[in-house]
N, C-alpha and C positions, 0 to 999 in steps of 0.2 A: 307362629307367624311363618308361614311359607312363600319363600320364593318362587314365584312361574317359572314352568319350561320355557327354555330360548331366550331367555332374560339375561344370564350368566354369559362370563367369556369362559374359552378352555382351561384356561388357568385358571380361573377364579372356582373352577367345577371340580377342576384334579388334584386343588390344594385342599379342599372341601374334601374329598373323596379318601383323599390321604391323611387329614388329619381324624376325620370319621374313624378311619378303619383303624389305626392305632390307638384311640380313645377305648374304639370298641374293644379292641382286643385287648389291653388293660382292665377295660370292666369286666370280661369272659373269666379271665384270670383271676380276678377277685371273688369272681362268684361263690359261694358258700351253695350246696345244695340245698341246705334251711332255710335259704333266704331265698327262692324263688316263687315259691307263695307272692311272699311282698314283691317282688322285684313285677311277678306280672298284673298286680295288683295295681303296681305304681302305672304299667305300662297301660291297661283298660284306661284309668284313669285321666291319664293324660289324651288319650285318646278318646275320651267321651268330651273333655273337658274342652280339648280346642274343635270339636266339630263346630259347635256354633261360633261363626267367625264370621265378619264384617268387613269384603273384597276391599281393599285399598292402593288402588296402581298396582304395582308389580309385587305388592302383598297383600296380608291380611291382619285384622286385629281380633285377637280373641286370648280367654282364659291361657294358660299354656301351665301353669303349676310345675315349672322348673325350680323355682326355690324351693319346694317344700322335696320333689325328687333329688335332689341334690343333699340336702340335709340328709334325709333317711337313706336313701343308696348308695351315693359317693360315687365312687367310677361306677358304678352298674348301672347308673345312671343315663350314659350313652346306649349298653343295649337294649336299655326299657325303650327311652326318647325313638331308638333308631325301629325299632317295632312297630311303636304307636304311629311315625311318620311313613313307615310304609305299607302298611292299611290303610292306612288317609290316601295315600298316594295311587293304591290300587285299587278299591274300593267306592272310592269317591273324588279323585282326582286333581285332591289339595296337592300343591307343589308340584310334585315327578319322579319317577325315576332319574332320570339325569342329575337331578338337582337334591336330588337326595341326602351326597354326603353334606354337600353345606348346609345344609335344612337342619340335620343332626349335628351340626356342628356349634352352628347358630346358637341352637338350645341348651344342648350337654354342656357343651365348656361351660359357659357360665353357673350353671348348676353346679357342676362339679367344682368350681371353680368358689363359688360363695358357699356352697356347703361345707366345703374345707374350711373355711374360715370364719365359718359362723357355728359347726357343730358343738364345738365345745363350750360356746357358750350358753348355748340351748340346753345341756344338762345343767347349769349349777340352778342353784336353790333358791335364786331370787331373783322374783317374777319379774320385775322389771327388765333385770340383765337377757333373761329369755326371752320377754316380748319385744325389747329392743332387737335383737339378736336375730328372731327367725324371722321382725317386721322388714332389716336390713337384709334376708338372704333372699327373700320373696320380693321384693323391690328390687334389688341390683341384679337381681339374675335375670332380671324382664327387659330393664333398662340395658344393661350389656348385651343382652339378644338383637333390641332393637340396634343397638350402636353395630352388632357383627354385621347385622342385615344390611346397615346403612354402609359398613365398609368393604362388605361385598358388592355391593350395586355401584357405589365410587370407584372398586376398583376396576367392575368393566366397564367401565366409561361415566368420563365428567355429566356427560347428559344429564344420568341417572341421578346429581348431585340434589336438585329440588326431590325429587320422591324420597332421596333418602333422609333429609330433613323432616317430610311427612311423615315418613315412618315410625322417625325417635318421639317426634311429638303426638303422634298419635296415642305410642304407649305412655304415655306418661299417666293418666286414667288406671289403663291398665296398671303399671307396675305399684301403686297405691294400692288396688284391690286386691291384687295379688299378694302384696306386703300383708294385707290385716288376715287373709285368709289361710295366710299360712305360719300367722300368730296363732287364729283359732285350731287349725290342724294342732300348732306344736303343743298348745295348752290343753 
């Protein structure tokens, strides 16, 4: 889900920007050189997956498969997101440059964020606990997305307070199908 240019206040862009780049640079850190295969794998991925998107106000709805990057990369999960959002951005002219860090911000935290705490339950041995597990990391990483998006657009202005509403409820569709499809990825 990408935020339009000129939509943002400056604060709301350089707190986006700042927590981007520390995420990012945390996931640089982690990097493993064995694991860049996957890591740009994850990154194509995500970038095919949300091209088809559905204009919505001041965003859009589409695939975005942060839960299942979040499970399998962990922080590196930010430099996949922050790749595939800026080829959408130059390419094709989802979101922006300006709006970039929060666009990645949006996404990755919560990825990173539900992955952590759902990875370990996606290993053990009983299928339940892991279909439960990766159906909860693929839902709440869409749903938390929608919630930053929303709390980015409240915070440059109450205006913005109906789109942001729109927003959450929009994905709500989405973060279900996301949920089962990154049971099927886990299993």
């Amino acid at each position: 889900m990408h935020i339009s240019e000129g939509v943002l206040s400056a604060p709301v862009l350089l707190a986006g920007a700042g927590l981007t780049a520390a995420g990012t640079a945390i996931g640089l850190k982690k990097v493993d050189y064995d694991q860049l295969p996957t890591l740009a794998l994850f990154a194509s991925a995500f970038f095919v997956a949300s091209l088809i998107h559905v204009p919505l106000g001041p965003s859009s709805v589409h695939l975005i498969l942060n839960g299942v990057c979040g499970l399998l990369l962990g922080w590196t999960a930010f430099p996949a997101i922050l790749v595939g959002l800026t080829l959408q951005a130059i390419l094709f002219q989802f979101g922006g440059i300006t709006v970039l860090g929060v666009n990645t911000f949006n996404v990755a935290f919560p990825a990173v964020l539900f992955g952590w705490l759902c990875r370990s339950s996606v290993h053990l041995d009983n299928p339940a606990v892991r279909a439960v597990s990766a159906f909860t990391a693929g839902t709440c990483s869409v749903l938390l997305t929608a919630v930053c998006v929303a709390v980015c657009l409240t915070a440059t202005g109450e205006a913005f307070g109906p789109a942001a509403m729109i927003v959450i409820l929009a994905h709500l569709p989405v973060a279900a199908i996301e949920g089962i499809l990154t049971v099927l990825c886990v299993e």
